[in-house]
C-alpha positions in Angstrom: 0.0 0.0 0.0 2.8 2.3 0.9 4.6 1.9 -2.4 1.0 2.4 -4.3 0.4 5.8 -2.1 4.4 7.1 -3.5 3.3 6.6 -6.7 0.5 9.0 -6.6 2.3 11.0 -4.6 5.3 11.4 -6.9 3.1 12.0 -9.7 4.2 15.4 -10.5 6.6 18.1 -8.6 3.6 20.5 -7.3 1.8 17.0 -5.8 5.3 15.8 -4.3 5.7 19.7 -2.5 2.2 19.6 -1.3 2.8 16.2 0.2 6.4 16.7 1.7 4.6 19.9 3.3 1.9 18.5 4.9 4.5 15.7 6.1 6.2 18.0 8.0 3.8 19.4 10.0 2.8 15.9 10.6 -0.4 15.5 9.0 -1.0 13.3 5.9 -2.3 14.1 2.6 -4.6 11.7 0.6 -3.6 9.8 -2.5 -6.2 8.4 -4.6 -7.6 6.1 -2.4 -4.7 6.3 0.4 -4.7 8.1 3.5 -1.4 8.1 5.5 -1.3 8.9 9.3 2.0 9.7 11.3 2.5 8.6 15.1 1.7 11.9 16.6 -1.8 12.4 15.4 -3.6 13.4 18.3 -6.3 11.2 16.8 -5.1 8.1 16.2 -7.1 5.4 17.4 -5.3 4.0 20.5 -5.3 0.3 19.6 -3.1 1.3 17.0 -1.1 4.3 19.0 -0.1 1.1 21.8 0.4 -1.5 18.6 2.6 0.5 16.5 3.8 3.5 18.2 6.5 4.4 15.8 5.0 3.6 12.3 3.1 5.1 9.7 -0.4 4.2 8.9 -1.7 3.8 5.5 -5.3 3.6 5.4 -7.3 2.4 2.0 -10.8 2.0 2.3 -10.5 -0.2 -1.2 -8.1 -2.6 0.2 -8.4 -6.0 2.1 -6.8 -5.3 4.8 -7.4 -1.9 4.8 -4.9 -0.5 7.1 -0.9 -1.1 6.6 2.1 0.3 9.4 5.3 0.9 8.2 7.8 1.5 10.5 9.2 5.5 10.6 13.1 4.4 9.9 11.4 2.2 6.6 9.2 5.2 5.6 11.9 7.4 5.8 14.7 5.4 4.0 12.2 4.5 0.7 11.1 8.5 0.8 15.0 9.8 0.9 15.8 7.0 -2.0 12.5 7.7 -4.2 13.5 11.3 -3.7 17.0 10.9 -4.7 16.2 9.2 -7.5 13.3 12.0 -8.7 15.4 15.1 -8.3 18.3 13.9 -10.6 16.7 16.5 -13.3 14.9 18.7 -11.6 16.4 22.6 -11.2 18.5 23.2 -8.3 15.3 25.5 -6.4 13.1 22.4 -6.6 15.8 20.1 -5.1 16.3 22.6 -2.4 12.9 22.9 -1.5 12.4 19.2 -1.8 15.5 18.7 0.4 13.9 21.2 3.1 11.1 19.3 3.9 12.6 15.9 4.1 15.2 17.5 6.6 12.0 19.1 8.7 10.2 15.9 8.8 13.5 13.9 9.9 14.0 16.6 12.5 9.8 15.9 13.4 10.6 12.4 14.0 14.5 12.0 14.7 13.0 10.3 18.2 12.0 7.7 16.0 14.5 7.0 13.4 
């Protein structure tokens, strides 16, 4: 589910911004059907905040099961690659920005990586 939710989210360079934003203030943005959810949500469901207290949730209300965790360090490591890979010809002001929010959502959840 998670690599289904970075392809819609790295469908163009506005989309990939928008999402990297919201990342960092630790709120998801929805994909298509996806809906990610990052351990600090206030309103996380507390079966799942005691279950998996350092992962991301994907929810898809299209998919059996409909719910996926992926731990932070995991999440982090295929966004930094899939990144990496995206940005080798983009302009120097997108990589920047692009760089920014990665580094703000690594400082967000460096208790966790």
């Amino acid at each position: 589910m998670m690599d289904h939710y970075f392809s819609l989210l790295f469908r163009s360079e506005r989309n990939l911004l928008d999402g990297l934003r919201w990342f960092s203030q630790g709120s998801g943005v929805q994909q298509g059907e996806i809906m990610p959810e990052f351990p600090d949500n206030p309103d996380r469901e507390e079966r799942f905040r005691e279950k998996y207290p350092d992962c991301v949730g994907f929810y898809c209300i299209f998919d059996e099961p409909s719910e996926q965790f992926v731990p932070m360090r995991e999440f982090m490591g295929e966004l930094d690659e899939m990144c990496r890979t995206y940005l080798e010809d983009k302009e120097e002001a997108y990589k920047k920005n692009v760089k920014a929010y990665l580094e703000a959502i690594a400082k967000r959840y460096e208790h966790l990586l």
